[in-house]
C-alpha positions as CSV (number, residue, x, y, z in Angstrom):
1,X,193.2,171.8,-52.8
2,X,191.2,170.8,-56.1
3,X,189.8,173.9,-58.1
4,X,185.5,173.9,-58.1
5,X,183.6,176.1,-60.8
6,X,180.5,178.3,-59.2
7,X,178.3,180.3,-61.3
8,X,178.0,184.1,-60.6
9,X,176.0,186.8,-62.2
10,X,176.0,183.9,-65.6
11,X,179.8,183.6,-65.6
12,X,181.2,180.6,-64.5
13,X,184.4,181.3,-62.0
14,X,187.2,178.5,-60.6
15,X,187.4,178.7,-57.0
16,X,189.1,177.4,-54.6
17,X,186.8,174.3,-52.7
18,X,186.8,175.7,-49.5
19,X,185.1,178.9,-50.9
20,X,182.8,176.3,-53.7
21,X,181.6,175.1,-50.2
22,X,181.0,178.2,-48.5
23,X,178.8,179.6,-51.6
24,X,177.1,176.4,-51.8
25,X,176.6,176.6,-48.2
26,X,174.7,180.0,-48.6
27,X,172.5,179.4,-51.3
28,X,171.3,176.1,-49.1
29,X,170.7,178.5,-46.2
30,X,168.9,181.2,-48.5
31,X,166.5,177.9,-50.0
32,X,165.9,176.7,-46.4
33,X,165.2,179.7,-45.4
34,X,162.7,180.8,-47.8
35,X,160.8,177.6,-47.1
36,X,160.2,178.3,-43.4
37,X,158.6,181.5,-44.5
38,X,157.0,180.1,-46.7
39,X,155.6,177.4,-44.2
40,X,154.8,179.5,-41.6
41,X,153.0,182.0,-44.2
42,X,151.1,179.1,-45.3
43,X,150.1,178.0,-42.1
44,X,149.2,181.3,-40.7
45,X,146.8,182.1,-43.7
46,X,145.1,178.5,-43.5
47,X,144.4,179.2,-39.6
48,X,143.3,182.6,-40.3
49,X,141.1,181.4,-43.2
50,X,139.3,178.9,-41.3
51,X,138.8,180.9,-38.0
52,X,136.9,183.1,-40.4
53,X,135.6,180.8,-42.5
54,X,131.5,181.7,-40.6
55,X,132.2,185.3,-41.0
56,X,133.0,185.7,-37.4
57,X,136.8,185.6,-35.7
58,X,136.8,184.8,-32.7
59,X,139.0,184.6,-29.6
60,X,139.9,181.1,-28.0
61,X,138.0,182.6,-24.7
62,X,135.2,183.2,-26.6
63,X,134.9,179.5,-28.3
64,X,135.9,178.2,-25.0
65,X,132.8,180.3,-23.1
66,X,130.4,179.6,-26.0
67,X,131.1,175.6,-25.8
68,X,130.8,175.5,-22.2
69,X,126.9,177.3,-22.4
């Protein structure tokens, strides 16, 4: 097995590549991760911003009642 350097707390350590794969693995997981969130937080905020965009929230029964009348 070859011998990978990974960066931890500023030092740079030689690892084995098995172990260089499974940190690299982590901090993909931790980006991808964060992302969703951030997604969904970005999503949820632009629906919630534009349901109360006229001042008034309201329900999908009551837009569905008010379009019928």
């Amino acid at each position: 097995m070859s011998d990978k350097p990974i960066e931890v707390d500023g030092n740079e350590i030689v690892v084995r590549e098995d172990t260089f794969k499974a940190h690299r693995g982590v901090r993909w997981a931790g980006i991808v991760l964060a992302l969703m969130v951030l997604i969904v937080l970005v999503a949820f905020l632009t629906g919630l911003l534009s349901a109360s965009a006229d001042g008034d929230i309201d329900t999908p029964g009551k837009i569905e009642n008010s379009t019928r009348n």
